[in-house]
N, C-alpha and C positions, 0 to 999 in steps of 0.2 A: 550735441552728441545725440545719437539715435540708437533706440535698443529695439530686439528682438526676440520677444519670450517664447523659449521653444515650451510645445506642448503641453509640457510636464510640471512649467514655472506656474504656480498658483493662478488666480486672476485677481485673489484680491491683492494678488503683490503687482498686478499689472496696473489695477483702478486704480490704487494707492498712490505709482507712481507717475500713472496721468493726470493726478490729481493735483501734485505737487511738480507738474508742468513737463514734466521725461515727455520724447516723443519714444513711445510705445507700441511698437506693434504687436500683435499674438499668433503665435503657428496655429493655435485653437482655436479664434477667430477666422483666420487667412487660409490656413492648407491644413485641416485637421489628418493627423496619418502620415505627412510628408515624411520620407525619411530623413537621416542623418546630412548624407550628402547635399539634396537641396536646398535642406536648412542653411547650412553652411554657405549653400552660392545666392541664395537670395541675401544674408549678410553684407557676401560680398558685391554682388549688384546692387544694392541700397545703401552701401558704405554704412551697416548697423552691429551696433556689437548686440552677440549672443548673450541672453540671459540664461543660466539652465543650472537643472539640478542633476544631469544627464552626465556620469564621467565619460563616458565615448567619444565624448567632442576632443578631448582631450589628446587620445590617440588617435583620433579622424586629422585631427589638425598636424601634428608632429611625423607622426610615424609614413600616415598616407600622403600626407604634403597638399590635404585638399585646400580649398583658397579659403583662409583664415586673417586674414590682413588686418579685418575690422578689429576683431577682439572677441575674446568668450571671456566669460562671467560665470566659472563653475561657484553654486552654491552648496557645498557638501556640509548639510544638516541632518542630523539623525537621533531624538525622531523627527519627522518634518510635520513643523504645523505652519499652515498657511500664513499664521497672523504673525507668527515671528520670524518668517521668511522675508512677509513685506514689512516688516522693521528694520531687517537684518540689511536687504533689498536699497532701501531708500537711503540708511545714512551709509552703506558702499559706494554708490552711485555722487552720492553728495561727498567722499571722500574725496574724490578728485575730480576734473574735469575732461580728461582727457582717457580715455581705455583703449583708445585704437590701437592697434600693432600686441597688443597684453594678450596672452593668458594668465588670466588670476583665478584662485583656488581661496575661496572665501570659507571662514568656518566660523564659531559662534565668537571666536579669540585673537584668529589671525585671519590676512590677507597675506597670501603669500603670490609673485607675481613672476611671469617669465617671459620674456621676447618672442614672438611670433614672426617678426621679422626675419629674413631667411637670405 
């Protein structure tokens, strides 16, 4: 499986989880600024699921029908600290093995998930 941390996701939650072997890419390394949209189609060109703390992908994905296939990984923590994002980060990702086709909506208690499949 292949992630995609948009902009916004930490980086030590990215080091963290290159560390522990995720193939990981960074919009903040890669395309600093990119917006919503080609976040989204580089995803889907790379077959990667989105990492973010960004709820817009949410309705980018559902409402606008942009190409979402891989999967997003909203992380909605408030307040957000880096260090327990890439906690939070690492054992969702180690929770299953599969996110493609998902939207899931992670918080400090639940993972909640929904089909992106259309």
């Amino acid at each position: 499986m292949r992630f995609l941390a948009d902009e916004n996701f930490p980086l030590r939650a990215v080091d963290l989880l290159r560390q522990e072997g995720f193939d990981v890419n960074s919009i903040r390394e890669i395309q600093p600024g990119a917006n919503d949209e080609w976040v989204l189609a580089l995803c889907a060109a790379e077959d990667r699921v989105l990492v973010t703390l960004d709820k817009d992908f949410g309705e980018l994905a559902f409402r606008q029908r942009l190409p979402a296939a891989s999967g997003i990984l909203l992380f909605r923590i408030t307040p957000q600290d880096p260090d327990e994002i890439a906690r939070l980060a690492l054992d969702t990702l180690r929770y299953r093995d599969d996110w493609s086709g998902c939207f899931a909506v992670i918080t400090r208690k639940s993972i909640r998930t929904r089909s992106l499949k259309r």
